[in-house]
C-alpha positions as CSV (number, residue, x, y, z in Angstrom):
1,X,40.3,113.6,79.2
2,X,40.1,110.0,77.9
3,X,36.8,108.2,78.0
4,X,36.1,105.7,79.9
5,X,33.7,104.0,77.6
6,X,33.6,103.2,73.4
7,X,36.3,101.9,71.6
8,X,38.2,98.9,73.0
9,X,41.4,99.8,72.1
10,X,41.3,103.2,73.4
11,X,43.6,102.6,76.4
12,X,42.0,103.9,79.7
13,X,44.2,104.9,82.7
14,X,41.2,104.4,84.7
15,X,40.7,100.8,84.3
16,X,44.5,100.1,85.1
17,X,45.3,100.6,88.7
18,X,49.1,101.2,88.9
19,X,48.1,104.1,85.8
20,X,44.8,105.4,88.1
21,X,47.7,105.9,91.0
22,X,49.9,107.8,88.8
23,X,47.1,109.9,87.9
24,X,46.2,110.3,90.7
25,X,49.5,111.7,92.4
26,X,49.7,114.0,89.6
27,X,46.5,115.4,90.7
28,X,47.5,115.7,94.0
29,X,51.1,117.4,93.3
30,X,49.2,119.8,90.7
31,X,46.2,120.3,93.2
32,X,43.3,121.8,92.1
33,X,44.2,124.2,89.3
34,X,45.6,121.2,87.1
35,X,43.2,118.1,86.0
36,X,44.9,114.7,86.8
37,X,46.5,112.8,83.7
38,X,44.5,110.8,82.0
39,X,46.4,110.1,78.7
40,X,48.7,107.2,78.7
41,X,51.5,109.3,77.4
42,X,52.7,107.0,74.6
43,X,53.0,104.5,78.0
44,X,55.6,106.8,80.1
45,X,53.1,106.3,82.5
46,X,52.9,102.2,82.5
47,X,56.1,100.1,83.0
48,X,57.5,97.2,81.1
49,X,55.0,94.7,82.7
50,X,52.1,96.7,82.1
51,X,53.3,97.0,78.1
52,X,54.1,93.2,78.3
53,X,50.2,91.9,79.9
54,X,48.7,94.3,76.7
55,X,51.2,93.4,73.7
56,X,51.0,89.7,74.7
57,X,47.1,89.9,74.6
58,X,47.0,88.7,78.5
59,X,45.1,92.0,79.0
60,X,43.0,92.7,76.5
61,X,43.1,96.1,74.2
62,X,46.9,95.5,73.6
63,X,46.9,98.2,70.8
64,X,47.1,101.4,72.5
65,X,46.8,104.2,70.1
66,X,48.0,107.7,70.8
67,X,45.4,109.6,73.1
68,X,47.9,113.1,73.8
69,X,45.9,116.1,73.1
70,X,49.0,117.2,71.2
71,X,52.5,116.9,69.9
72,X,55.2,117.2,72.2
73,X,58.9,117.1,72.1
74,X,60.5,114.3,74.5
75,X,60.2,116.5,77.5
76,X,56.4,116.8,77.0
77,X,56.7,120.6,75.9
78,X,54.2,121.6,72.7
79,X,55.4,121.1,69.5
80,X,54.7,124.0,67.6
81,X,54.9,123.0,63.8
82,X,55.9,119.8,61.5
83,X,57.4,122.2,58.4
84,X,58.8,125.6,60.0
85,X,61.9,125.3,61.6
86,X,63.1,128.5,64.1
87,X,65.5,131.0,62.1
88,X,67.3,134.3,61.5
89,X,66.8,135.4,58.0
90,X,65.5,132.2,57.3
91,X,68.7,130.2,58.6
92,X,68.0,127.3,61.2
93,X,69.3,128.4,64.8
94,X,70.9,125.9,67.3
95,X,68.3,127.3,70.0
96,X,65.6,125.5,68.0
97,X,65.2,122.8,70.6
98,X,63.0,120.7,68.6
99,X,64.6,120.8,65.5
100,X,67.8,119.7,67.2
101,X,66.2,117.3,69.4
102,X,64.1,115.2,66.5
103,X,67.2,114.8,64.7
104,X,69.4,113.7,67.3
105,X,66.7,111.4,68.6
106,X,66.6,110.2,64.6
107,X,70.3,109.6,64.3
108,X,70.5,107.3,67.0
109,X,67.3,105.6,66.8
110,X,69.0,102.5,64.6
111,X,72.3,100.7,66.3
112,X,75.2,100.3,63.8
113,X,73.8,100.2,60.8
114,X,73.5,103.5,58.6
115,X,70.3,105.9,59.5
116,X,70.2,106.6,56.0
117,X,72.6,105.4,53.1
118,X,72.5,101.5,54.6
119,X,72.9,99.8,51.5
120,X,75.7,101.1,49.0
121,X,79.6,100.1,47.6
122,X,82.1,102.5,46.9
123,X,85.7,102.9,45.2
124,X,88.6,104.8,45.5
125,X,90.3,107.0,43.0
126,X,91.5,110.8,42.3
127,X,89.6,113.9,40.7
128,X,91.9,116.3,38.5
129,X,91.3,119.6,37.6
130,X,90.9,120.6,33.9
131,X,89.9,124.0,34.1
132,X,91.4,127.2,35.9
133,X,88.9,128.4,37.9
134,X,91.5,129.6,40.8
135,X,89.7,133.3,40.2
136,X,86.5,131.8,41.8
137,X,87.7,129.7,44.9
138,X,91.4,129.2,46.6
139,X,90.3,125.9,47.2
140,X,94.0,124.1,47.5
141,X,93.1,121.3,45.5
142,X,91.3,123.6,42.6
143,X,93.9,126.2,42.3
144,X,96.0,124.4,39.8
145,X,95.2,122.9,36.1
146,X,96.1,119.1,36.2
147,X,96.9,118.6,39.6
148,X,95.3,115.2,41.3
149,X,93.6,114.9,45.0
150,X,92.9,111.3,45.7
151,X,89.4,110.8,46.7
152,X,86.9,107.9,47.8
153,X,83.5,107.4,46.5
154,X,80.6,105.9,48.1
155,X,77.4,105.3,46.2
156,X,74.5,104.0,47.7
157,X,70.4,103.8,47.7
158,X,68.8,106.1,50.2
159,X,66.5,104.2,52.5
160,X,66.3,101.1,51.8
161,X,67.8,98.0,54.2
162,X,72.0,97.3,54.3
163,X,70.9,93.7,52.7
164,X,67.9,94.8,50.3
165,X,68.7,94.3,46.7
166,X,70.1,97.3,45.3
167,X,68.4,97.4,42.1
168,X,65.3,98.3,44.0
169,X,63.6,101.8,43.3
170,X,65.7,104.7,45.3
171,X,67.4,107.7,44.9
172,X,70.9,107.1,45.1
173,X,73.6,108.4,47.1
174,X,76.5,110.1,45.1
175,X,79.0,110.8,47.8
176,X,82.8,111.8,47.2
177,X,85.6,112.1,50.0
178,X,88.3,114.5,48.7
179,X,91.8,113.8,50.4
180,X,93.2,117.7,50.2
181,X,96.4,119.3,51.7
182,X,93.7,121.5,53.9
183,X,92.1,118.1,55.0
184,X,89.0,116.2,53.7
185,X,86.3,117.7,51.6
186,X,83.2,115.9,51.5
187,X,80.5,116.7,48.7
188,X,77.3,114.7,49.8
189,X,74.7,114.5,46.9
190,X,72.2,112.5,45.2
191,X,71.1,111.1,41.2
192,X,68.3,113.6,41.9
193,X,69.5,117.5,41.3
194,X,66.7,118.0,43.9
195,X,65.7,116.7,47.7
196,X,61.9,116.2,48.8
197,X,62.1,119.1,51.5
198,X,63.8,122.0,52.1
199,X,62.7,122.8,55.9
200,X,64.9,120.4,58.4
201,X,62.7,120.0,60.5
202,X,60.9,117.9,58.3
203,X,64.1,115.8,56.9
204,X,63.3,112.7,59.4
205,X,59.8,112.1,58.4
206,X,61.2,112.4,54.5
207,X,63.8,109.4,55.6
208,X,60.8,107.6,58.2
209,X,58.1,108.0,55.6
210,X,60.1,106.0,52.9
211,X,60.9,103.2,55.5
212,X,59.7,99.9,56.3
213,X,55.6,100.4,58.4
214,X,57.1,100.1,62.0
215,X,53.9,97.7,63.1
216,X,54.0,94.6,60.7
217,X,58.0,95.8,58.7
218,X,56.4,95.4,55.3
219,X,57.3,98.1,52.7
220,X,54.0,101.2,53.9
221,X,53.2,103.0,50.3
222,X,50.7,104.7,52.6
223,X,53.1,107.2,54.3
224,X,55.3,107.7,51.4
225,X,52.6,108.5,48.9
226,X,50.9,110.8,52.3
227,X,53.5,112.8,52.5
228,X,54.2,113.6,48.9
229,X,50.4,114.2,49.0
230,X,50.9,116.8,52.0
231,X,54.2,118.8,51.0
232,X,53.9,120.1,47.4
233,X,57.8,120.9,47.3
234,X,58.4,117.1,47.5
235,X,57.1,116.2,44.2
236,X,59.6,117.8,41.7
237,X,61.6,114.9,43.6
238,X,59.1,113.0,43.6
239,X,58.3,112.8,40.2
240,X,62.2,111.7,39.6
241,X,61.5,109.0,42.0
242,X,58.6,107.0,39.8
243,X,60.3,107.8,36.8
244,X,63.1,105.6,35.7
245,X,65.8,107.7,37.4
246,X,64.6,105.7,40.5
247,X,65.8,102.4,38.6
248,X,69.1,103.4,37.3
249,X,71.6,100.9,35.8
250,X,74.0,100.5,38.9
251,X,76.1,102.7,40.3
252,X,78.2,103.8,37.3
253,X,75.9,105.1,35.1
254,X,74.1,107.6,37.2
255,X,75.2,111.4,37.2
256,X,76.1,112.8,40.2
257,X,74.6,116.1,41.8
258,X,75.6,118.1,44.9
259,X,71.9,119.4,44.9
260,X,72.5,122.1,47.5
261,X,73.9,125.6,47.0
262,X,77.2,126.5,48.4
263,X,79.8,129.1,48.0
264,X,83.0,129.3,46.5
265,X,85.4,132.4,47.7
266,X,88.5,133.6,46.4
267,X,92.1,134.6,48.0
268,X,90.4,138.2,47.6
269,X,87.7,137.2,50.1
270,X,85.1,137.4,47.1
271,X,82.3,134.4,46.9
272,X,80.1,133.2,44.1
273,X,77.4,131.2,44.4
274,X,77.8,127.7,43.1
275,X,75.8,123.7,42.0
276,X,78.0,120.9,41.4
277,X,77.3,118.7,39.0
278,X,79.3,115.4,38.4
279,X,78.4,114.3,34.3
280,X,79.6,110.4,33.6
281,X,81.3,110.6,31.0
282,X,80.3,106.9,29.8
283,X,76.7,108.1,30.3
284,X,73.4,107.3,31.8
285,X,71.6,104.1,31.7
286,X,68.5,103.5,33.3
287,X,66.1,100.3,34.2
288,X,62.5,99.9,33.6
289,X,60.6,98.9,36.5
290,X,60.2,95.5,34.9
291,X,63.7,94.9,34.3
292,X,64.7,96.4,38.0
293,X,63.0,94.3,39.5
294,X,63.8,91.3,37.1
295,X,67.4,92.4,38.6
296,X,66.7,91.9,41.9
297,X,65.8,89.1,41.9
298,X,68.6,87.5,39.2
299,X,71.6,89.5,41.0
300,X,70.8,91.5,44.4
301,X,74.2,92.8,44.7
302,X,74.0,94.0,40.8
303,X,75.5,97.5,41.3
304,X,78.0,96.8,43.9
305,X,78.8,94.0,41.6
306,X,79.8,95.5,38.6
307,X,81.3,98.6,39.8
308,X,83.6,96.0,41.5
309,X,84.0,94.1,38.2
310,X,84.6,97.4,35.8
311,X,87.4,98.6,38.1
312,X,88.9,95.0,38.5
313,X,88.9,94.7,34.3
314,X,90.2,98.2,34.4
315,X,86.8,99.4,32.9
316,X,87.5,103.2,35.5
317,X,84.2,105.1,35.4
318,X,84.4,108.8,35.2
319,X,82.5,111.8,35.8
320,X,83.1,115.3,34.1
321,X,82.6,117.9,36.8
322,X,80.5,121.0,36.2
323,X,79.7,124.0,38.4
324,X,77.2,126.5,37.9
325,X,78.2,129.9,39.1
326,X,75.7,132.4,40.3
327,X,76.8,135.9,41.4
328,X,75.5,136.5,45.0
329,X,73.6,140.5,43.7
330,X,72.0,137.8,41.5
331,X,70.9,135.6,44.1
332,X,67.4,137.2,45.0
333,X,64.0,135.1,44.0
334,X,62.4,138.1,43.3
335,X,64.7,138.7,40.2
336,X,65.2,134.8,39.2
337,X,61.8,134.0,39.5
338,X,62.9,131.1,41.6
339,X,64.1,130.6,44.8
340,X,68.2,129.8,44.5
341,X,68.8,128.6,47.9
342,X,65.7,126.3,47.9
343,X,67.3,122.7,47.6
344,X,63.6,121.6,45.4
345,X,64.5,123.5,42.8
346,X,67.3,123.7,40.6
347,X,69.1,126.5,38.1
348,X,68.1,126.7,34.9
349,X,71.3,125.9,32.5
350,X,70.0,128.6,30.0
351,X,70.4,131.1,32.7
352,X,73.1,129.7,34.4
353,X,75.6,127.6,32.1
354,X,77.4,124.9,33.0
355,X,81.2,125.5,33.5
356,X,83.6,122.2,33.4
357,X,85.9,122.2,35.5
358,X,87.4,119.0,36.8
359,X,87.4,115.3,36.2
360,X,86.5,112.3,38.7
361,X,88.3,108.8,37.9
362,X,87.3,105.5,39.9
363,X,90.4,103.0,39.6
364,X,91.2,101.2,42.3
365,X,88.7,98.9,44.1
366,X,88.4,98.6,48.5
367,X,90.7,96.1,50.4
368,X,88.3,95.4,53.2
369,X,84.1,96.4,53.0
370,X,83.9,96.5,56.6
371,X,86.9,99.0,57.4
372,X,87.0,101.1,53.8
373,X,83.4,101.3,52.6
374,X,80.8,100.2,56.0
375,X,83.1,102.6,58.4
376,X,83.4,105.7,55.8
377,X,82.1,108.8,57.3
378,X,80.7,111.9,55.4
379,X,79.4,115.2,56.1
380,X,78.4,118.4,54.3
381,X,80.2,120.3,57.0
382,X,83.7,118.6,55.8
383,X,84.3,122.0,53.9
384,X,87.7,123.2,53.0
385,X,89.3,126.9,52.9
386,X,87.2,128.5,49.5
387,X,84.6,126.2,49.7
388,X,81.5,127.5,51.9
389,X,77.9,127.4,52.9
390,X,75.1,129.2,51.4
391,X,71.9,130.9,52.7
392,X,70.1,127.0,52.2
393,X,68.7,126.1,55.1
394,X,69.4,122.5,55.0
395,X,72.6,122.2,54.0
396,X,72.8,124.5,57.1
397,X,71.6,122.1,59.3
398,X,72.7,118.8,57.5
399,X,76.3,120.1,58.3
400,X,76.0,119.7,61.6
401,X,73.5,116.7,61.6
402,X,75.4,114.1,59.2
403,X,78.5,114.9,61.4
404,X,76.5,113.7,64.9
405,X,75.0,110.8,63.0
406,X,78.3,109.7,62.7
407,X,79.8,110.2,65.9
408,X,77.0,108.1,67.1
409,X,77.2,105.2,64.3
410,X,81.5,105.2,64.8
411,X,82.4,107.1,67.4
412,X,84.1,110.9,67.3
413,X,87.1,109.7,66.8
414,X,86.1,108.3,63.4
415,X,88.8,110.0,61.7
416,X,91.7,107.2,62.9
417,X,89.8,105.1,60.3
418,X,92.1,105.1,57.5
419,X,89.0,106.1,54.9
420,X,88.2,109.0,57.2
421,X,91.7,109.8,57.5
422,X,93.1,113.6,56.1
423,X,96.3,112.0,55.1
424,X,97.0,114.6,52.7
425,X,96.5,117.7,54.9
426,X,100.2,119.6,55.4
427,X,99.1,119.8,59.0
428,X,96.7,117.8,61.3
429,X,96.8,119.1,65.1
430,X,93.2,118.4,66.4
431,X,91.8,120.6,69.3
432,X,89.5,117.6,70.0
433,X,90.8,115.6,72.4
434,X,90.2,111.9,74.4
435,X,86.9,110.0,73.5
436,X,86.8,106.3,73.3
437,X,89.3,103.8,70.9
438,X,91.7,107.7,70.9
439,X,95.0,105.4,69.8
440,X,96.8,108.7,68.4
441,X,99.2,111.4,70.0
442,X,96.2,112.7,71.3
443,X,97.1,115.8,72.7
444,X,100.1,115.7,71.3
445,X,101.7,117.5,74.3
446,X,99.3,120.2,73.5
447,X,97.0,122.1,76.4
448,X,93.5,121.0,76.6
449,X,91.9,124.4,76.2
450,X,92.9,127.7,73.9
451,X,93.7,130.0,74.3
452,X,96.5,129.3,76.2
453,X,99.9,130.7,76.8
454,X,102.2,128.2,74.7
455,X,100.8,127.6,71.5
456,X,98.1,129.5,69.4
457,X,98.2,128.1,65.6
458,X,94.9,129.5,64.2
459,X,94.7,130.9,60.7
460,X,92.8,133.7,60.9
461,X,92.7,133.3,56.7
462,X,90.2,130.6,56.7
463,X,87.5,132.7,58.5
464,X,84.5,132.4,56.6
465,X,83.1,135.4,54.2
466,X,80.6,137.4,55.7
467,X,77.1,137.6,53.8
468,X,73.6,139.3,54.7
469,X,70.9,137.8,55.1
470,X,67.4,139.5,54.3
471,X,66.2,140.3,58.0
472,X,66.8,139.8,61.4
473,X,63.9,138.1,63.1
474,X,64.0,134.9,64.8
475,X,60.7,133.0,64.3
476,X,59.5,130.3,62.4
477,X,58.2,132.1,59.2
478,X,59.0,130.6,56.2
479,X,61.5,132.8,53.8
480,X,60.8,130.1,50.9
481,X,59.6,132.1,47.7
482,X,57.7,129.7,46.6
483,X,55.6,128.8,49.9
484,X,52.0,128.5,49.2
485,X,52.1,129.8,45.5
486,X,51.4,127.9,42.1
487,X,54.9,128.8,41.3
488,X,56.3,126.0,43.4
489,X,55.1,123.3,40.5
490,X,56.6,125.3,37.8
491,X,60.2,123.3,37.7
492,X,58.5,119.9,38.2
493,X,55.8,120.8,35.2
494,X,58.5,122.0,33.0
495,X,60.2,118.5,34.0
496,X,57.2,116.5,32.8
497,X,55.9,118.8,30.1
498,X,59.4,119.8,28.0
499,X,61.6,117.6,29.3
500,X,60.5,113.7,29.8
501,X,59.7,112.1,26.5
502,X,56.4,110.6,25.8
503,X,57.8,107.3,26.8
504,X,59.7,108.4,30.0
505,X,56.3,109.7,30.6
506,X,54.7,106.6,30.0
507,X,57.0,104.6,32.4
508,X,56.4,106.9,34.9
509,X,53.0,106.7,35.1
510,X,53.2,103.1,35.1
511,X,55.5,102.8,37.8
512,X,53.7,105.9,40.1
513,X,50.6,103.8,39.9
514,X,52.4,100.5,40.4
515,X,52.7,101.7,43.7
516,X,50.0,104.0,44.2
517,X,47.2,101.4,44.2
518,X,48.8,99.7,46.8
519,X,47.6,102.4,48.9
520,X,44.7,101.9,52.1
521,X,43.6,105.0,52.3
522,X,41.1,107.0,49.3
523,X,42.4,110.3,51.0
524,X,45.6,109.8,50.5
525,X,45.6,108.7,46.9
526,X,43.2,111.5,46.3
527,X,45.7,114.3,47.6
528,X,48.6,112.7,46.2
529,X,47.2,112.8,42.6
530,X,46.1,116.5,43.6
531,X,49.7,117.8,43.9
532,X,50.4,115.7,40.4
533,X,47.1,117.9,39.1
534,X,49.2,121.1,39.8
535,X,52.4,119.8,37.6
536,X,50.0,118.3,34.7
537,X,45.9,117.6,34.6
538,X,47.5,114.9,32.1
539,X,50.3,114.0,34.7
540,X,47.1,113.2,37.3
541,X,44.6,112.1,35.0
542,X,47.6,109.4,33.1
543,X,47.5,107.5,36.8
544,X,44.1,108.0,37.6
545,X,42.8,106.1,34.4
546,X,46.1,103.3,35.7
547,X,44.1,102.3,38.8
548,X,42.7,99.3,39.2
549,X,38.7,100.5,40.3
550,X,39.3,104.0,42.0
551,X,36.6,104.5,45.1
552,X,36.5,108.0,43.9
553,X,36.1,110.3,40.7
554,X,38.0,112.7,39.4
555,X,36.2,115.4,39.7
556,X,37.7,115.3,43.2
557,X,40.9,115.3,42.6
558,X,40.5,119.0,40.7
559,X,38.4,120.2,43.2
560,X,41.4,119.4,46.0
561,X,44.0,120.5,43.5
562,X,42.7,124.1,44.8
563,X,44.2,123.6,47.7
564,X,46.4,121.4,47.5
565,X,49.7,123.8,47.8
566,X,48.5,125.5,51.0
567,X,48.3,121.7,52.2
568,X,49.4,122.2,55.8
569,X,51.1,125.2,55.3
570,X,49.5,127.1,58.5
571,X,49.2,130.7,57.9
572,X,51.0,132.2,60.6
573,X,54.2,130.7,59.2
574,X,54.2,131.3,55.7
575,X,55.7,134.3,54.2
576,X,53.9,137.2,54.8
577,X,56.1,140.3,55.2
578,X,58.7,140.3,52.4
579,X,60.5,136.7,53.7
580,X,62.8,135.5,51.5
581,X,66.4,133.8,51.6
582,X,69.3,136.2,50.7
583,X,72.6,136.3,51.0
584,X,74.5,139.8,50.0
585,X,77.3,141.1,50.4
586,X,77.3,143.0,53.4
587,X,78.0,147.0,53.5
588,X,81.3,148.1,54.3
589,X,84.0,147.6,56.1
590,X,84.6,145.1,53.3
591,X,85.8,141.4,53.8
592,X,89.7,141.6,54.4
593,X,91.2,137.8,54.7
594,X,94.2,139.3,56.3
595,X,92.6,141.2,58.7
């Protein structure tokens, strides 16, 4: 129950008396067994003159924080964790309410403009396959040496604004639309081999804690630093992000990753486990910090600008494409030593080479922005026959999330746009029909519902391969390996400690602390530096010493370091009973494509 006395701004239903009604019909419908509400529900409870006296400061105590005893989804009902997701065998189900609720409620919480992705340039080209690798997928457009798919290729930073200079520090986007003759693959990646979670759930705050602070729009190095100081898996990402990856030389000289794990299966109905990795073949080039943001200011538009002007000189950037191929009796953390399907971490090379097996070419440069590159749609889920998903949960749910965003950015019937359009597919007969701006056949003089009696043109071939996973318990337990052990720095401190030279090291801690010291709150900065602790005491200590007149020593910093990877990982959901993610081949009968 609220107070009715103290702080000022604590907004008190009491004190209002259309609120004090309200309350007080809820305590009369509830009668005695329920107290009357007395929080102000994030204002449900007030309406838009009530919020327009206190935000225009003719009532006083405008700023009404957050009184709810706890989190709730949008119908008021608990919310029972920010990192755990519900799952079978550590897959995300479509009864997780919340889960499907917060993103849908993300997705179309901007109008028009991307969610995610806003600001970015793309080209069209083709991709060409260089190496037979027709015994690991029947992918159409992989099954033959030198045959050409035409493609489109959107690149892009990740959070920042449609207009902000795009020289400023991001991950980038690395997104290619394959045009194939069993319709349009999309691959959906990043410059980063790695992502900053790996629970869905959590994937809006990721995107919200990089954006703009919602109560003054200036750039809030608060929540970005607080939640790579609160989810220890985010920082092998993170430490890509203050490093000079975050700053690369445009568009063209950036390597391209599919960071997530996905499958590949044969005619024989046999899968592999697979990475993409897209190499550019004129290499990589990256900024300082000074000279980034030099750029942005001299040329905003630099990396649209001069993919635009290579392609127009005839300059064509291209990629070498890789795959690494992992065998799915392989595929168990307990043997690897690392979790496979966890989209933080990546596969060693030495363990798992790197197998060429393809060839991307940009040559030919959009007509129109607004119809080719503003209104091009991608999803994870855009997967063709032999190309399938993996036991990562978010890939899992990004397949079905990137696809809603964009049904509510375009419309469902995005694919009439030529970008979005399978041009190349031997067959396109939808069994979606109607929805607004439908300007095609439609039905095509086909039924609105299947089965039906007249035509039934299913290909029973393109049913996905069967895999195990490792239990069958719905719940919210985690079955990340790596959840609540030292071992989840391991990757990110062989990053910093093998990898990174001393001056890539050097930048880096420059640029982390850049930022860092821009930060409010002590507790924040202290935690942050904690999770650095864990990947290097050098790595913590090199920023540390980079502040400008710490309020703290530290000595604290070690001393949260302790703790700091069990930072909000509740014990009831972390891994406890053998949890892990699997996918095996299931026991007989075996997979028959035919049958």
């Amino acid at each position: 129950m609220a107070s009715t006395t103290g702080n000022s701004n604590q907004y008190n239903p009491l004190q209002h008396p259309i609120s004090a009604a309200t309350a007080a019909i809820g305590a009369q419908v509830a009668g005695e067994r329920r107290t009357p509400r007395m929080s102000h529900m994030q204002s449900a409870n007030e309406g838009p003159a009530d919020i327009a006296m206190k935000i225009s400061g003719v009532i006083e105590g405008g700023k009404r924080q957050d009184d709810g005893l706890y989190f709730t989804n949008n119908e008021g009902i608990p919310f029972p964790d920010a990192e755990h997701s519900k799952t079978v065998g550590g897959l995300p189900l479509a009864s997780d309410i919340f889960l499907f609720q917060k993103q849908q409620h993300f997705n179309r919480s901007k109008p028009l403009e991307r969610m995610v992705h806003p600001c970015g340039s793309g080209a069209f080209g083709y991709f060409e396959v260089t190496k037979d690798v027709s015994n690991l997928t029947k992918a159409d457009f992989l099954t033959t040496v030198g045959e050409k798919t035409p493609v489109f290729v959107r690149f892009s930073t990740v959070t920042l604004g449609r207009e902000f200079p795009d020289e400023a520090r991001n991950p980038r986007g690395f997104a290619i639309k394959f045009y194939t003759q069993e319709g349009n693959y999309d691959i959906v990646g990043l410059n980063f081999p790695v992502f900053f979670c790996r629970d869905p759930i959590q994937g809006p705050d990721v995107i919200r804690s990089q954006y703009r602070n919602p109560r003054n729009f200036l750039f809030d190095w608060d929540a970005c630093f607080d939640l790579l100081g609160n989810t220890p898996e985010a920082n092998h990402a993170g430490l890509m992000f203050f490093s000079d990856h975050g700053t690369p030389v445009g568009w063209r000289y950036n390597n391209g990753y599919g960071c997530h794990t996905f499958r590949w299966v044969n005619g024989d109905g046999e899968f592999v486990y697979i990475k993409y990795h897209f190499m550019a073949k004129h290499g990589t080039k990256q900024f300082t910090d000074e000279e980034a943001v030099r750029m942005c200011g001299e040329d905003p538009d630099y990396s649209k600008r001069d993919l635009a002007q290579a392609i127009e000189n005839g300059e064509y950037p291209e990629w070498t494409a890789y795959v690494q191929v992992m065998k799915p009796e392989d595929a168990d953390p307990d043997k690897l030593g690392f979790d496979p399907f966890d989209v933080t971490k990546v596969w060693p090379r030495k363990l798992f080479p790197m197998q060429e097996f393809g060839r991307l070419v940009l040559n030919k440069n959009p007509e129109n922005f607004h119809r080719d590159v503003e209104q091009a749609a991608f999803s994870p889920g855009s997967m063709v026959p032999g190309v399938e998903d993996s036991p990562d949960a978010l890939l899992a749910f990004r397949m079905f999330f990137y696809r809603d965003a964009q049904y509510h950015r375009i419309g469902v019937n995005l694919h009439q746009i030529p970008v979005n359009c399978p041009f190349m597919a031997k067959s396109f007969a939808s069994v979606n029909f109607d929805g607004p701006m439908r300007t095609d056949a439609n039905h095509g003089g086909n039924k609105q519902y299947t089965p039906n009696s007249f035509a039934h043109k299913f290909r029973k071939d393109t049913a996905e391969a069967p895999y195990a996973v490792n239990d069958n318990i719905v719940s919210r337990k985690s079955h990340y390996w790596h959840e609540g052990k030292m071992s989840e720095y391991d990757q990110a401190k062989e990053l910093w400690q093998r990898v990174m030279s001393p001056q890539e090291k050097q930048n880096t801690l420059k640029n982390t602390a850049k930022y860092l010291k821009l930060v409010k709150h002590v507790q924040i900065q202290q935690k942050y530096l904690a999770q650095l602790y864990n990947i290097s005491e050098d790595y913590a200590q090199g920023v540390y010493q980079l502040l400008p007149d710490p309020d703290f020593v530290f000595g604290e910093v070690e001393k949260l370091a302790k703790e700091a990877v069990l930072f909000y990982k509740e014990p009831k959901f972390r891994p406890s009973n053998g949890e892990k993610l699997v996918g095996k081949v299931p026991p007989q009968p075996v997979y028959n494509p035919d049958s």
